[in-house]
C-alpha positions in Angstrom: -20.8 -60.9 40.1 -22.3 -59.8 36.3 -24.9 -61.8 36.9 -25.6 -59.5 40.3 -24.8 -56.0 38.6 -27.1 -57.3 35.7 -30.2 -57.8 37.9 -29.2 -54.5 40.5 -28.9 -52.1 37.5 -32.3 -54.1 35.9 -34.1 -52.8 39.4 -32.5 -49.7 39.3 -33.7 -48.3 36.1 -37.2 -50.0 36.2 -37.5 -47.9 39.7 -36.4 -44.7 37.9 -39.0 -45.3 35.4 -41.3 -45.6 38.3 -40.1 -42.3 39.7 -40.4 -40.3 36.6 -43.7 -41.8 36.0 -45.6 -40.6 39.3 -43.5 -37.0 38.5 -44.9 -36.6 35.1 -48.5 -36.7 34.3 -48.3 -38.7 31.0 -52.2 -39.5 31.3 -51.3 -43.3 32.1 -51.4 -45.5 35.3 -48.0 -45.0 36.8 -47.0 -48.9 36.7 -47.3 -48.6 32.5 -44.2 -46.8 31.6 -41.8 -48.7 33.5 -44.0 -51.4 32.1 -42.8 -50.4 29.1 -39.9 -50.1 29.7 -39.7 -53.3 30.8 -40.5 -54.7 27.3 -38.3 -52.8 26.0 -35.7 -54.6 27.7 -37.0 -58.0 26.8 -37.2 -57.1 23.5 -32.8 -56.1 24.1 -32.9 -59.7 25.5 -34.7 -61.0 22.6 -32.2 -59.1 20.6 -29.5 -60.2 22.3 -30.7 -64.1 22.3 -30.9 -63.3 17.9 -28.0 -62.8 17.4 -26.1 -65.0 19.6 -27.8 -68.3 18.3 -29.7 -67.5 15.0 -26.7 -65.7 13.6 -24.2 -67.0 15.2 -21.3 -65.2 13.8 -20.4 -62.4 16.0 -18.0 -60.9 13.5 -21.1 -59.8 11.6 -23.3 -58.8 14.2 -24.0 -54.9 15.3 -25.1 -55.3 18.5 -21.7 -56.4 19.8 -19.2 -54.0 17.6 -19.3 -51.3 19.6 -19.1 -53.7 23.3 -16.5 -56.1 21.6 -14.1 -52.6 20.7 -14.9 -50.9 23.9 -13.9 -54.1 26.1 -9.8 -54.1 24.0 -9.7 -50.0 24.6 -11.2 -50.4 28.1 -8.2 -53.5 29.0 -5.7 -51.5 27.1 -6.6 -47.7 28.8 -6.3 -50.2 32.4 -3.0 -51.0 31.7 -1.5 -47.7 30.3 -3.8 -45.1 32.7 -1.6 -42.2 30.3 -3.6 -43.3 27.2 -7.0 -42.5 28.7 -7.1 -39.1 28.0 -5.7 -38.3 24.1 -7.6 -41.7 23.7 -11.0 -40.4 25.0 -10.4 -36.5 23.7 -8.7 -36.8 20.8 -9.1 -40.5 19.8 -5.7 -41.6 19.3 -5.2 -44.8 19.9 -2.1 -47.6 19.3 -1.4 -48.9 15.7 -1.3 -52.7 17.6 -5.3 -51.8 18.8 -6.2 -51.0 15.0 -6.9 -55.1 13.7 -8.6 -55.7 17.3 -11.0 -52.9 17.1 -13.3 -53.8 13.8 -15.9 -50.6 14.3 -13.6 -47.9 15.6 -11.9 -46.3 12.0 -15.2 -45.9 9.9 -13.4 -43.2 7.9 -14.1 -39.6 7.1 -15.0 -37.0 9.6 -13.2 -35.3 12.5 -12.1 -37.8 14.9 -13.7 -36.7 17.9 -17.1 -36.9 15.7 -16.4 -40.0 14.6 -19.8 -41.6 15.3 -18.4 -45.1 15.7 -15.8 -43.9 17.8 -18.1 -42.1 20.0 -20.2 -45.1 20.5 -16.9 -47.1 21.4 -16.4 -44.3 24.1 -19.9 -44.5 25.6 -19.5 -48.5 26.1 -16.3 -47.7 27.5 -17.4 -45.5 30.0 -20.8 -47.5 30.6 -18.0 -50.2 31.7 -16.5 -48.2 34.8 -19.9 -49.5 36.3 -21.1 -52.5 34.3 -18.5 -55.3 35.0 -18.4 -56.0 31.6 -22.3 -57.3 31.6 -23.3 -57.0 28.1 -26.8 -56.6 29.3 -26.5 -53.5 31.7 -25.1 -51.7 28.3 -28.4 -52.7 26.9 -30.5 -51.4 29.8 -28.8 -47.8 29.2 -29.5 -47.4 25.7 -33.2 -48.6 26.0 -33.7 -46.1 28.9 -32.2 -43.6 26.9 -34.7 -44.4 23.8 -38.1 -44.8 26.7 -37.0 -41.0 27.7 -37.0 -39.7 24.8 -40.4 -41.6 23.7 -42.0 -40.6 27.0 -41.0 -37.1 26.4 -43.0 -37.3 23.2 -45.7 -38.9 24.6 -46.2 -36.1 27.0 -45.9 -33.2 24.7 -48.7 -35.0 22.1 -50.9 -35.5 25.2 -50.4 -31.9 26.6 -51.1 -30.1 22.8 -53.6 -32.3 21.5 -54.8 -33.9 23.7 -54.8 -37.4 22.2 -55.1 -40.7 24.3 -52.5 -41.7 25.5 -52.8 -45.3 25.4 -53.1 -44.9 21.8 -49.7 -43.3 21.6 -48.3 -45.5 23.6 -49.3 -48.0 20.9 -47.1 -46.3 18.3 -44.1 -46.7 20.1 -44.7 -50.6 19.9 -43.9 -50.7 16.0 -42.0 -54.1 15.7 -38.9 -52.5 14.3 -38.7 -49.7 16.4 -39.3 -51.8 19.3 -36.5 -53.6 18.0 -33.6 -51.8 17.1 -34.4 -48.7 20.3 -34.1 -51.2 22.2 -30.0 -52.3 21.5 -26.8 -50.9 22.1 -26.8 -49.3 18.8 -26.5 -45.5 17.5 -30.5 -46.0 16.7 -31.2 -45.9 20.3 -29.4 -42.4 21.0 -31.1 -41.2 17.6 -34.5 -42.0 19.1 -33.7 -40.1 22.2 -32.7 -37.2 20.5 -35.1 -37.2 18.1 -37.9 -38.1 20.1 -36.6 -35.2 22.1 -36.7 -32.6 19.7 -39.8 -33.5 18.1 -41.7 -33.0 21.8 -40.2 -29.8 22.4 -41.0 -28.8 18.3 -44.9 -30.1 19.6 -44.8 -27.7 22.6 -43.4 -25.3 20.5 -46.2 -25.7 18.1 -48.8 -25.3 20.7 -48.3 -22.6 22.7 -45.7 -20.5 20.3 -43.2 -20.4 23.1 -39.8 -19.6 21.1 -37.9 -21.3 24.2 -39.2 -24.8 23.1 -38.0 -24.1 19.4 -34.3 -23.3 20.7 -34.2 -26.6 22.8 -36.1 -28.3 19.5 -33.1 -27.1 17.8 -30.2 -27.8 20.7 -31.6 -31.9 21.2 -31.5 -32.6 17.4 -28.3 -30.9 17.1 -26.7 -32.7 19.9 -27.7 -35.8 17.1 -24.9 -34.8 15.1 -22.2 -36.3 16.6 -24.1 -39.8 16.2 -26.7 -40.1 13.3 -25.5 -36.2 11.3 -28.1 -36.9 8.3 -30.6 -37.1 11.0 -29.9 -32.8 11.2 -29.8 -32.0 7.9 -33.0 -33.5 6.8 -34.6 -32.3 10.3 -33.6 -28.8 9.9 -35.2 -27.8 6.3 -38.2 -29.5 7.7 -38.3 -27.6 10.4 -37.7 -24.1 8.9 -40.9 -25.1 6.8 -43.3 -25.6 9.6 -41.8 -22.7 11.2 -42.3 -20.6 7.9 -45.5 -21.8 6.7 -47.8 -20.8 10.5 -51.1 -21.3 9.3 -50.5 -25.4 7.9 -51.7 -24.2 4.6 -51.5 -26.9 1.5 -51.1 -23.8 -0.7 -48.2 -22.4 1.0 -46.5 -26.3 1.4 -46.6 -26.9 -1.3 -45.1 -23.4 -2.6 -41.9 -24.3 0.3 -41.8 -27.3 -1.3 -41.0 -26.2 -4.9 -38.7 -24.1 -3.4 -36.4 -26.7 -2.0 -36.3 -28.7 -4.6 -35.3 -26.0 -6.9 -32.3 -25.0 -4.5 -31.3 -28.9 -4.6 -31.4 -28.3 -8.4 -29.4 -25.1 -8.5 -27.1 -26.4 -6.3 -26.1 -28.7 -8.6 -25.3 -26.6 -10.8 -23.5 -23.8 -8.7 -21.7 -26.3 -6.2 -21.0 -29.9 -7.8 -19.0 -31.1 -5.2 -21.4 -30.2 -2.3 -24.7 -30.4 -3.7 -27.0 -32.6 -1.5 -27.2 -35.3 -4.9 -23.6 -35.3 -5.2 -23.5 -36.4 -1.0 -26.0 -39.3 -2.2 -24.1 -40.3 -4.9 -20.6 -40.4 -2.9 -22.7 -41.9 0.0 -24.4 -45.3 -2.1 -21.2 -45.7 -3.8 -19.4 -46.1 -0.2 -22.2 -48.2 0.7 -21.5 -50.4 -2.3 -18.2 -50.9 -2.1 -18.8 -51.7 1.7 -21.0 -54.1 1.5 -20.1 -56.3 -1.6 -17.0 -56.8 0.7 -19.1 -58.2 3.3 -21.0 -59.9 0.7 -24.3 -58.6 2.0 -27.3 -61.3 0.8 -30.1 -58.5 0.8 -28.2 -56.5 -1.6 -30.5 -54.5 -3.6 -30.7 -54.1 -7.4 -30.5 -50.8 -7.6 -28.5 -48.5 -10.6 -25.7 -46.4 -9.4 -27.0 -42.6 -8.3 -25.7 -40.5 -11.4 -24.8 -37.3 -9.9 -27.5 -35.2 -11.4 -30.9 -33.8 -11.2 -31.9 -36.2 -13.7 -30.4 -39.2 -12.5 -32.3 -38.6 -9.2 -35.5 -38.8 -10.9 -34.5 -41.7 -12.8 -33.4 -43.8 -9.7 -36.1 -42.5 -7.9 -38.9 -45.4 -8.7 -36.4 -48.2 -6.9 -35.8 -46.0 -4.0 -39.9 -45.7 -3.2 -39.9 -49.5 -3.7 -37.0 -50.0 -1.7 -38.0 -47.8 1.4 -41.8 -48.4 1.1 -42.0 -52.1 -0.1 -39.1 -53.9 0.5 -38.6 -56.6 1.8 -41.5 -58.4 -0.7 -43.0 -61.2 2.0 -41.9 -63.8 -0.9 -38.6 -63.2 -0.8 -37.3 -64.5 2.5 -38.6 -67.3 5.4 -36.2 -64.5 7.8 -39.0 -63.9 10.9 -37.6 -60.3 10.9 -37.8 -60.0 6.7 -41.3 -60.9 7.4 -42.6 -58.6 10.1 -40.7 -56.0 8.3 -42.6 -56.8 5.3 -46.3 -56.5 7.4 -45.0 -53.3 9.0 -44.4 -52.0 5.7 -48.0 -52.7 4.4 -49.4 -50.8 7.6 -47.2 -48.2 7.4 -48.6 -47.6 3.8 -52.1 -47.7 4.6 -51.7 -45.4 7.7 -49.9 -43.1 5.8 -52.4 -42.1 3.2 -55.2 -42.0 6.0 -53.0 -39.7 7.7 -52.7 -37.1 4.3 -56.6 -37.9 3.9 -57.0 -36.5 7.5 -54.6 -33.7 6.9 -56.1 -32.3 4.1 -59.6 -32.8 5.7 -58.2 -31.2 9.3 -59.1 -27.5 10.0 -57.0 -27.7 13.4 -53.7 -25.7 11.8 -51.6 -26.2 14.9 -52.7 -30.5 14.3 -51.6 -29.4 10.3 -48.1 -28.2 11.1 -47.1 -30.9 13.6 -48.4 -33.4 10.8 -46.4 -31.4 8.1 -43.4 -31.7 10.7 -43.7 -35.5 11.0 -44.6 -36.6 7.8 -42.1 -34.2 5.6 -39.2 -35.5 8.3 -40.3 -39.1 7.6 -40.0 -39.2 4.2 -37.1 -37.3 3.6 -35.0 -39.2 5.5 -37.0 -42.7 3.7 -36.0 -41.1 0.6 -32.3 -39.9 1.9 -31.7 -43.7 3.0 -33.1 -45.4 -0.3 -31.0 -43.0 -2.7 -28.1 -43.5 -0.3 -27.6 -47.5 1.1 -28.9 -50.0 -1.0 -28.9 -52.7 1.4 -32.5 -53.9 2.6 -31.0 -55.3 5.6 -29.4 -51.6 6.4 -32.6 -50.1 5.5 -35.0 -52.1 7.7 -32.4 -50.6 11.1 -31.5 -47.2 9.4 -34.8 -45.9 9.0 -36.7 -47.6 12.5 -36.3 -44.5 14.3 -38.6 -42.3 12.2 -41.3 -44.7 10.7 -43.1 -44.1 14.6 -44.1 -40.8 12.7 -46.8 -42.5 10.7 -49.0 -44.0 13.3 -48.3 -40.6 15.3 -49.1 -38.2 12.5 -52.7 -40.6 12.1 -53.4 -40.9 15.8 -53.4 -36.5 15.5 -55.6 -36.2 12.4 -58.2 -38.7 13.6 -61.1 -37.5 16.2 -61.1 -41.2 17.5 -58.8 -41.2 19.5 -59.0 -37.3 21.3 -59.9 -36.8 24.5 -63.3 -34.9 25.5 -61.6 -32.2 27.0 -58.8 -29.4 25.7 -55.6 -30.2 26.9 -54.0 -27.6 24.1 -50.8 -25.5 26.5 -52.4 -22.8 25.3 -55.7 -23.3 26.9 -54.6 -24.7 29.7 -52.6 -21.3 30.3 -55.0 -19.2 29.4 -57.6 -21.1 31.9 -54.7 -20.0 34.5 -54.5 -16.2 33.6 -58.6 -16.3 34.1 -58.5 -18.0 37.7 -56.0 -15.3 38.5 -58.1 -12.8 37.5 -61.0 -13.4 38.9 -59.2 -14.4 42.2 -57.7 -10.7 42.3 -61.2 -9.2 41.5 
């Protein structure tokens, strides 16, 4: 019987792929996304096949946490049918559940936006159809991340016009491949984040304020899961928003500005100020994982929580996010694609401020300025904040996409010969109309 759900609900979503591709023009051949889709789910499978025979110890793997904790709630809610609902709305749940359940208290928060608890919840209600087949939980959260990368796809194409071959390309980073593509939070981050990022591109291009509300709605909605995610998205959006013409000048002005809020803050408000948040943050991550006794432990200082102490731990943090993991340090196949990825990721990113500066397309500037100030914000939020290479390598996969993206939009090689800016396009309309009526 799983074996039969697995392969009806494999069809299924490979067909709505198929659907949505001949019902949006993404400027590809209509078998190509659910093509892509496709490798997304062997790349779950892959996933899957990882870390059930090279790491064999399930305890420590991620992909099952959140399936292993949902299938104990799911048999429990079965047999009491009362629990289901303060479990599901309010999240309490037995004291006899607690041992069983390794990913369901990850402390701090409100309960119902508990992130790890909300992922439990989403396997448990993926279960009501999946007869408990680990893969049709995979197939949902890689069709959630191919929405939300097709959605992006479409809104590049539309602005800028860019090939969309090319982006497709992007998407096809090893490690975001990877991790979009399993039952993790990244995969509901990337389709959120994708999400807002296409409707901040629209936005962008034709000015329409609509766009920037549903920009803001779709990477708000990313609280409840990945909450960093919409505080370093936010800031970054204001400053595109702020700064209309994509002037250096002006960015860099913005720029200044933040970072001296971020120093006055810590001044004014100790406890809250974003270094003091970094500071508690690595020191949890410390303390969690030299109890797991985590073998890509970084050596990296403690964050002292102070202006000065973030320029001081700064240096290891642009190693760790940038350059880590060194190829030398591990025979791991994923330490060493990682550590390739990394190299490219380098070199595309200083062709991509070499094309920024050089650009005279301002609408191409502040979709650049959008991707590249969100990208390495959140690099730099992660390194002061896990020191974990392992961590790292997953926690920042959704966002390194931005790179080749933000390249693809500075360089004329890959544009198409004709506008496809929403602007145009509806201005093109408004003459047709016209000259019908005369």
């Amino acid at each position: 019987m799983e074996i039969l759900i697995t392969v009806l609900f494999l069809a299924f979503f490979l067909w709505l792929a198929l659907r949505q591709s001949r019902k949006m023009n993404v400027g590809l051949p209509v078998w190509a996304p659910p093509a892509f889709l496709a490798i997304k789910f062997i790349v779950g499978y892959l996933v899957f096949l990882i870390f059930t025979y090279h790491y064999p110890n399930r305890n420590d793997a991620d992909i099952f946490k959140y399936y292993d904790d949902s299938m104990v709630l799911y048999n429990y809610m079965k047999q009491d049918h009362s629990s289901i609902i303060p479990i599901m709305l309010k999240s309490d749940i037995p004291v006899e559940l607690g041992p069983r359940m390794r990913s369901w208290f990850s402390g701090g928060g409100f309960n119902l936006f508990d992130s790890s608890q909300v992922m439990v919840k989403l396997h448990v209600l993926i279960r009501l159809v999946s007869f408990g087949s680990y893969h049709v939980h995979s197939f949902f959260f890689c069709f959630l991340s191919y929405v939300g990368c097709m959605y992006l796809l479409r809104s590049i194409r539309t602005v800028f016009g860019v090939n969309s071959w090319v982006l497709l390309a992007c998407f096809c980073f090893p490690s975001f491949l990877l991790w979009s593509s399993a039952p993790l939070k990244e995969s509901i981050a990337v389709w959120l984040i994708m999400t807002s990022f296409g409707s901040a591109i629209y936005y962008l291009g034709n000015g329409n304020s609509r766009q920037f509300v549903f920009s803001i709605m779709a990477i708000l909605s990313l609280y409840v899961i990945k909450p960093f995610y919409v505080l370093v998205f936010l800031p970054c959006l204001l400053l595109v928003y702020i700064n209309k013409v994509g002037s250096v000048r002006s960015l860099a002005l913005h720029v200044s500005l933040l970072l001296g809020l971020i120093w006055l803050s810590d001044f004014m408000l100790p406890d809250y100020s974003p270094i003091d948040m970094l500071a508690r943050k690595q020191k949890d991550y410390f303390d969690h994982f030299e109890w797991q006794s985590a073998r890509s432990m970084s050596e990296i200082p403690a964050l002292v929580p102070d202006f000065t102490g973030l320029i001081k731990l700064l240096p290891y943090v642009l190693v760790n996010v940038f350059m880590k993991p060194f190829p030398w340090e591990s025979v791991n196949v994923l330490y060493l694609a990682s550590s390739l990825e990394n190299l490219v990721i380098i070199v595309l990113l200083m062709f991509a401020f070499m094309g920024f500066l050089k650009s005279k397309d301002f609408h191409v500037r502040r979709a650049v300025i959008l991707m590249l100030s969100f990208l390495v914000l959140t690099y730099l939020v992660l390194g002061f904040s896990c020191p974990v290479i392992g961590a790292l390598m997953r926690f920042k996969s959704p966002v390194m996409v931005f790179v080749p993206l933000a390249f693809v939009l500075v360089s004329p090689l890959f544009k198409k010969s004709f506008p496809l800016r929403t602007a145009d396009l509806e201005v093109g309309q408004d003459h047709k109309r016209s000259d019908n009526h005369g």
